[in-house]
N, CA, C and O of each residue as an XYZ file, in Angstrom:
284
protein
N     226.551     63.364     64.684
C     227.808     62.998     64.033
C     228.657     64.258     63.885
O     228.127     65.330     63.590
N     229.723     64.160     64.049
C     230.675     64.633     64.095
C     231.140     65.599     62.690
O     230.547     65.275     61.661
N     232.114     66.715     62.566
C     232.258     66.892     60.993
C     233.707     66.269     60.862
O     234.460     66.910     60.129
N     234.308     64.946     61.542
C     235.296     64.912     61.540
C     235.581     63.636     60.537
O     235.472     62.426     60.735
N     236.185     64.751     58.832
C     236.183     63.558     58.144
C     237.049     62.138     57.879
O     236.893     61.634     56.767
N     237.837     61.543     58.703
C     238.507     60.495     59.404
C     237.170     59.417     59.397
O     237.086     58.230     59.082
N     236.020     60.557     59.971
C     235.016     59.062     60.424
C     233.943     58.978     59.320
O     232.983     58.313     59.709
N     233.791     59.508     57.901
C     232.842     59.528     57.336
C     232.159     58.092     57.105
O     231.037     58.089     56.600
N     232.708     56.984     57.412
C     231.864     56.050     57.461
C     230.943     55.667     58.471
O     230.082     54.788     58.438
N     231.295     56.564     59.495
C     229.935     56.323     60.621
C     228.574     57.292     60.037
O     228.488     58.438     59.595
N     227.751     56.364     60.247
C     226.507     56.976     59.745
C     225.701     57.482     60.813
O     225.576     56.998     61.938
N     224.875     59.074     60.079
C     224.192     59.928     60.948
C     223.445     59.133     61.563
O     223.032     58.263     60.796
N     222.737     58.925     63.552
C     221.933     58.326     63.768
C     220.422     58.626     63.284
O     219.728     57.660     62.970
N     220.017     59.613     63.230
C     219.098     60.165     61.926
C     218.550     59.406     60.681
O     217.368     59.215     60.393
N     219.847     58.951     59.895
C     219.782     58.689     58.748
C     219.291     56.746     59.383
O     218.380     55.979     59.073
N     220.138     56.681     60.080
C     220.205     54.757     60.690
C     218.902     54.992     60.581
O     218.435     54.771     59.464
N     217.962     55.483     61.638
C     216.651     55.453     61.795
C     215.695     55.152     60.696
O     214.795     54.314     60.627
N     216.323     56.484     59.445
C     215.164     56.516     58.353
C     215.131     55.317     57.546
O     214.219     54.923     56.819
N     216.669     54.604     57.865
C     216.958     53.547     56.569
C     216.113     52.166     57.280
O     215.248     51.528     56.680
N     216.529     51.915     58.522
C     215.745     51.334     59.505
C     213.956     51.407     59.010
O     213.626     50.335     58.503
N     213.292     52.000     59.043
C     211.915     51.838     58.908
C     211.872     51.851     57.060
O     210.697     52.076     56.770
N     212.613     51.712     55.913
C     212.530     51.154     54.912
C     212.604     49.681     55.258
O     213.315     49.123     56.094
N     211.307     48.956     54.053
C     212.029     47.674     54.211
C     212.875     46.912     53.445
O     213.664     47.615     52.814
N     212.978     45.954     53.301
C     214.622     45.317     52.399
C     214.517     45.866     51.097
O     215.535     46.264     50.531
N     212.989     45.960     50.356
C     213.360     46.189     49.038
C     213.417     47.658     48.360
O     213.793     47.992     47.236
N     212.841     48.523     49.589
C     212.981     50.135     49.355
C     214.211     49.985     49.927
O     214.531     51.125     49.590
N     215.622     49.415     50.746
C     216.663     49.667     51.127
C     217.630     48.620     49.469
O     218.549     49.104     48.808
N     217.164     47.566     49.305
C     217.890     47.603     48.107
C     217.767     48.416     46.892
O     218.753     48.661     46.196
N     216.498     48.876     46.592
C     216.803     49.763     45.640
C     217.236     51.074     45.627
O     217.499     51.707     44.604
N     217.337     51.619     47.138
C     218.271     52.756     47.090
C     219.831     52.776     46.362
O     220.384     53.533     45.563
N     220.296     51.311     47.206
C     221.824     50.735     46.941
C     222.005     50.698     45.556
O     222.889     51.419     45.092
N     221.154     49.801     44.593
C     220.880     49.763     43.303
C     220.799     51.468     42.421
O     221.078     51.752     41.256
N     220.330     52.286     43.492
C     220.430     53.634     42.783
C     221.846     54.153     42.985
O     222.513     54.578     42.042
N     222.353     54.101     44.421
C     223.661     54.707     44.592
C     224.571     54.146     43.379
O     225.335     54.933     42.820
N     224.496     52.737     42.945
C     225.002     52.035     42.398
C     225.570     52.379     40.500
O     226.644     52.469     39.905
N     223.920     52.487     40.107
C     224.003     53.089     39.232
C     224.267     54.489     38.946
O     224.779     54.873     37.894
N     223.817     55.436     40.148
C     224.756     56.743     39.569
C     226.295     56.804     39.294
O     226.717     57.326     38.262
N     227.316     56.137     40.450
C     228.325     55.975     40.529
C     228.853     55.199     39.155
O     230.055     55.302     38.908
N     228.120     54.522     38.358
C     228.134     53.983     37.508
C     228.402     55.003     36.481
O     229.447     54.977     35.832
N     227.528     55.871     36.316
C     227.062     56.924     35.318
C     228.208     58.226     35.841
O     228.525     59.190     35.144
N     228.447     58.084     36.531
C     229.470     59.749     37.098
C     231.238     59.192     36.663
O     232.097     59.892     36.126
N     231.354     57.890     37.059
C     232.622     57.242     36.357
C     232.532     56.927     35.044
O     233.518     57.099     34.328
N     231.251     56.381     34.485
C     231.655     56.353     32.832
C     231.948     57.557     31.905
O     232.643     57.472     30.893
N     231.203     58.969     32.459
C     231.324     60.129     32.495
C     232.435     60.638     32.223
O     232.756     61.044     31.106
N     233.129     60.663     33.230
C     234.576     60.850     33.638
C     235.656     60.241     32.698
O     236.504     60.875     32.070
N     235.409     58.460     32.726
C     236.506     57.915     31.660
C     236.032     58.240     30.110
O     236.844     57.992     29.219
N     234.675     58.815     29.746
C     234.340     58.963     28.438
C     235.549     60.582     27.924
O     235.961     60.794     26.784
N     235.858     61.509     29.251
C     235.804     62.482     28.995
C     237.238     62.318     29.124
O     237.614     62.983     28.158
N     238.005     61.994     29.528
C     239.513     61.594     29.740
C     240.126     60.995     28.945
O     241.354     61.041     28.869
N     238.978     59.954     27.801
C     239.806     59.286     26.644
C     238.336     59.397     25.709
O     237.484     58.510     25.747
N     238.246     60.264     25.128
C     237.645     60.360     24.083
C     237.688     59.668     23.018
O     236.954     59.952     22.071
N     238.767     58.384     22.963
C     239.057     58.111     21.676
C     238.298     56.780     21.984
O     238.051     56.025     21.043
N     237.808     56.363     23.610
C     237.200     55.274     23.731
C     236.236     55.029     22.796
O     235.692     56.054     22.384
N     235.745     53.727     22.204
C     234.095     53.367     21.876
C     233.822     53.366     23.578
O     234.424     53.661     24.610
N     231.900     52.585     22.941
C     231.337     52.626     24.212
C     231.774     51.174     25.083
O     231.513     51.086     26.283
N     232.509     49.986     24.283
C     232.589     48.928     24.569
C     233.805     48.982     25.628
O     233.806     48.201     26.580
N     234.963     50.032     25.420
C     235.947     49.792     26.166
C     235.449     50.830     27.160
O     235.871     50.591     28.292
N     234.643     51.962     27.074
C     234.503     52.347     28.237
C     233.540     51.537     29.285
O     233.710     51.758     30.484
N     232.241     50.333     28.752
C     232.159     49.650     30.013
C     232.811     48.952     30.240
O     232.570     48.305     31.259
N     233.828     48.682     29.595
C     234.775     47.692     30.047
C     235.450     47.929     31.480
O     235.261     47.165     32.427
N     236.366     49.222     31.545
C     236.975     49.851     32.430
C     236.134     50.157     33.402
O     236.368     49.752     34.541
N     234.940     50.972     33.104
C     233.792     51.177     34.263
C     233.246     49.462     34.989
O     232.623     49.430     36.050
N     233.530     48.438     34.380
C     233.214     47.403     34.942
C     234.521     46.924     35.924
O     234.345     46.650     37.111
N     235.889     46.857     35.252
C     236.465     46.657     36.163
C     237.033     47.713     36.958
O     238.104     47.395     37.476
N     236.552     49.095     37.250
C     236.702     49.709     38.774
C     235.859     49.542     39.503
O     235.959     49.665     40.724
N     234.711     49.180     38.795
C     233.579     49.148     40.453
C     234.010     47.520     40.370
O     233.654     47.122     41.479
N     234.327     46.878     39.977
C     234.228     45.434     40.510
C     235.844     45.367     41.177
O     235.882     44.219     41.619
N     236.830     45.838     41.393
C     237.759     46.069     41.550
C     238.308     46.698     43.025
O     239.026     46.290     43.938
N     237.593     47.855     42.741
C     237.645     48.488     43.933
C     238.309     50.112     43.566
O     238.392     51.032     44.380
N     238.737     50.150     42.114
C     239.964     51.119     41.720
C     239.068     52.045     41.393
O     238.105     51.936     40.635
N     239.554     53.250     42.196
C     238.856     54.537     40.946
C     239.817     55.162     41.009
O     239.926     56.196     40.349
């Protein structure tokens, strides 16, 4: 792969391979991990940007960007 970042959604053939010989449920719980960090690095972020949040409105917002699409 290329370092040309335009294409970062093509994946290393390397990586295809390794994900390839996981099976469905070591490949869903990776997703489930990516999932939840991204979870934890954005609540992070909006905790630290509005401090005046409780914890209720910050999952609020952390719920609707990942369900959304918005960050």
């Amino acid at each position: 792969m290329s370092g040309d970042l335009r294409r970062i959604e093509v994946i290393d053939d390397a990586m295809a391979e390794v994900l390839r010989r996981k099976t469905p449920a070591e490949r869903l719980a990776i997703g489930f991990g990516l999932w939840r960090s991204a979870r934890k690095l954005l609540r992070g972020q909006l905790a630290s940007l509005h401090p005046d949040w409780d914890a209720a409105r910050l999952d609020q917002e952390v719920a609707r960007k990942l369900s959304h699409g918005a960050l």
